[in-house]
N, C-alpha and C positions, 0 to 999 in steps of 0.2 A: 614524295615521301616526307621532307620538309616540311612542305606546307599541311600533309595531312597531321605532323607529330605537331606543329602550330595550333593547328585548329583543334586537337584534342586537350589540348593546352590549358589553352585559352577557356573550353567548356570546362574541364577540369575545376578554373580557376572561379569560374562562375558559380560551378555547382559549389565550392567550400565556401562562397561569399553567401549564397542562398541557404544554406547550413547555417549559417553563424547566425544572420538576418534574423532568420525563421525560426532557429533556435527554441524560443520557447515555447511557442503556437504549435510545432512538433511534438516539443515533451509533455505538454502542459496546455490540450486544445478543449479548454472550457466551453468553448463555443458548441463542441458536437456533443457534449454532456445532456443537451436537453434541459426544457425548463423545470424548475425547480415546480411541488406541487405549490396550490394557494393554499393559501394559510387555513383556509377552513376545511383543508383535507387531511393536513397532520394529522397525526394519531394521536387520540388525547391523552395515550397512557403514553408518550413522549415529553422530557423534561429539555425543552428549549435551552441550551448554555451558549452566553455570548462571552469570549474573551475581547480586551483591545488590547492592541500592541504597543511597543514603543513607536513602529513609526504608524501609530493610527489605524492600519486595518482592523475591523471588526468581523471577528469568525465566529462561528456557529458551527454548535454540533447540538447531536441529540441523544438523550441520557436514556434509557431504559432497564430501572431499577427491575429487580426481580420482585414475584408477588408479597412475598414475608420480607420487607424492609428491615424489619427486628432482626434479621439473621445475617450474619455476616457471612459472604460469599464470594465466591472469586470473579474477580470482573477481567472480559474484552475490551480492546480499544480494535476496532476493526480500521483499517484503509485503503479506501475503494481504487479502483483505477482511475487511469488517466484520464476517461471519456464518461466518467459516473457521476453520479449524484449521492448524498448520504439517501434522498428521499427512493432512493427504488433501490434499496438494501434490506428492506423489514421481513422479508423472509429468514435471512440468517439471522435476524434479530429473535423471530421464534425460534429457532433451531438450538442458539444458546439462552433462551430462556425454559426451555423442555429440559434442557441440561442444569438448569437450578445457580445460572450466571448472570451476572449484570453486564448490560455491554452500552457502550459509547460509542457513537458514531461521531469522527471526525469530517468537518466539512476542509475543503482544503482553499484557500484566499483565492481570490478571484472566481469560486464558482457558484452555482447558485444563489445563494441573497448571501454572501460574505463578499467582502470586500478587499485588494489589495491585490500584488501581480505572487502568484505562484514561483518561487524557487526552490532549490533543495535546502539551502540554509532557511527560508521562511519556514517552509514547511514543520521542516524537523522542531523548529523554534515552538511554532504554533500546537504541536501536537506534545510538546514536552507542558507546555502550560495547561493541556486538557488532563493532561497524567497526573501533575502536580494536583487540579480538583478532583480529580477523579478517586485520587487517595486520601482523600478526605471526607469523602460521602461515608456517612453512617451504614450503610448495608453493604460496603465494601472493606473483603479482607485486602489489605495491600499487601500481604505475603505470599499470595497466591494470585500474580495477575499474567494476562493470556494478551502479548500483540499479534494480531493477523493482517497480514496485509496480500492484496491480489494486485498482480501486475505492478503500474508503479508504488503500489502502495507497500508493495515489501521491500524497496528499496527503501520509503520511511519509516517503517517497523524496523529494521536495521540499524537505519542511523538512531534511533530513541534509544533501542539495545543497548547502543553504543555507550548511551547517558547512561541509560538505568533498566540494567539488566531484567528484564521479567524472567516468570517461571517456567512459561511458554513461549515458543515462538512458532506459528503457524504461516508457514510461506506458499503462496498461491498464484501458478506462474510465472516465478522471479524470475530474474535477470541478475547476472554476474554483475555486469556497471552497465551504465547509459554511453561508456565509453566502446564498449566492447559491441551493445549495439549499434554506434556510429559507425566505426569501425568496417560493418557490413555495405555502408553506403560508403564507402570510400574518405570517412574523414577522420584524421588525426587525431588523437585523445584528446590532446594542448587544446582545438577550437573547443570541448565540450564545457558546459561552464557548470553542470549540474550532474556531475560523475555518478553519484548514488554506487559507489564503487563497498557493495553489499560481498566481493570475493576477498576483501581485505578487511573488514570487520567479522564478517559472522566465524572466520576459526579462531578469534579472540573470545566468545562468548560462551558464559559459563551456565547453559539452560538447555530444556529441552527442543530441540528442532526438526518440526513436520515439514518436511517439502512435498508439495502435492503439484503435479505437471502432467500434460498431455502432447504423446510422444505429434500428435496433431495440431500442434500449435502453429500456427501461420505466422504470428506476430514477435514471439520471443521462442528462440530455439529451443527444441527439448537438452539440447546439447550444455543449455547454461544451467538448467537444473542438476543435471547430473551431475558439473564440474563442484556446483556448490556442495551434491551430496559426498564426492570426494573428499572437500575441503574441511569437511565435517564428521568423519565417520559415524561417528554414536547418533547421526541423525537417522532418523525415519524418510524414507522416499517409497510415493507411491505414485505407480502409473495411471492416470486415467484415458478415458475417452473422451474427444470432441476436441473444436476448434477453440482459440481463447476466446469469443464470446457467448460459447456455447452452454453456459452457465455448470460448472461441474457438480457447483455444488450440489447438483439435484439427484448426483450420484449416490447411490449405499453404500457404497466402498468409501466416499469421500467421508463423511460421518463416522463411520466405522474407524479409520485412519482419526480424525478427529480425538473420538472419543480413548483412544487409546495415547493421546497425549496429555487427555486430561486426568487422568486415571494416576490416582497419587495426588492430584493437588488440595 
């Protein structure tokens, strides 16, 4: 009995080493993202933005104004999952441009042709400086702007919240913290070094909040969406169907929920 409570120990002790090690390739595995398209696939009606950072990485996003530039309207900042690309998101891109919205696609550092290693503090950094141009473009209202983010991406729609409150907030598969799902695999909060802890900012936040979740989610419990629709009452929670890479958005109900967040802005 000894030696077996040793040996479990010991793996134990292994697995929190390979947790920590692997840390970021976990949260943040650009590698199964896929290649980014060639350049001569972009969409021409796509405005290329490159930021540089203080420490040097160069990130990329893609801007798609709506068709009357002359009009001021409300814009998206969307942020993809952990294993995306901005280049295989142009379908929601029509979905909010049918809706008469400007949207902005963030790239997130280290994936596709941007540069630099993904963290939560980089991140959130990166995407506060596409918000900052973003509120400067000529056909955008900034009194009326819309974050969405899917899987870990509404952990960075979160943390931006945190900066600067949008009108909207459209949450897509979240996750209560990156802590809570360690947690499930047996490690301590203290090892997680990118908490994305989205259960202790969002009942600070003074805006409208969609949570859209599928009680089928293999990857993120339906159990954290609902804790957040707790934490939030006056939020909107809608159930859908499929697994998390089962694309929901291809739902009527998902839309439908949508547009009922934008209604008023």
């Amino acid at each position: 009995m000894r030696r077996a409570c040793l040996y479990l120990l010991i793996f134990y002790v292994m697995w929190l080493a390979a947790l920590t090690f692997f840390q970021e390739k976990m949260i943040f595995p650009h590698d199964l993202a896929g290649r980014p398209l060639h350049d001569a696939l972009i969409p021409p009606e796509a405005q290329r933005v490159w930021i540089t950072t203080d420490d040097g990485a160069r990130v990329e996003a893609w801007y798609f104004p709506t068709a009357d530039a002359t009009r001021q309207a409300p814009a998206v900042i969307f942020f993809h999952g952990n294993a995306e690309l901005i280049d295989f998101n142009l379908s929601l891109v029509k979905r909010y441009h049918d809706r008469g919205i400007n949207v902005l696609l963030p790239e997130f550092r280290g994936y596709g042709r941007s540069t630099g290693s993904p963290s939560q503090k980089s991140l959130v950094t990166d995407a506060a400086l596409f918000l900052n141009w973003l509120e400067r473009q000529p056909g955008v209202d900034a009194s009326r702007l819309i974050f969405h983010g899917r899987s870990l991406g509404t952990g960075i729609a979160v943390q931006l919240a945190a900066l600067r409150p949008p009108d909207a907030l459209i949450l897509e598969s979240p996750f209560t913290s990156i802590s809570a799902l360690a947690a499930r695999f047996g490690a301590p909060a203290f090892l997680v070094r990118h908490p994305f802890r989205t259960d202790r900012v969002l009942p600070t936040l003074n805006c409208k909040v969609l949570i859209l979740h599928s009680r089928s989610d293999e990857i993120v419990p339906f159990e954290h969406a609902l804790k957040l629709h707790r934490l939030v009452p006056g939020s909107a929670f809608v159930e859908l169907d499929g697994s998390h890479n089962s694309g929901l958005s291809e739902q009527a109900e998902y839309w439908e929920a949508v547009n009922g967040v934008l209604a008023g802005l």
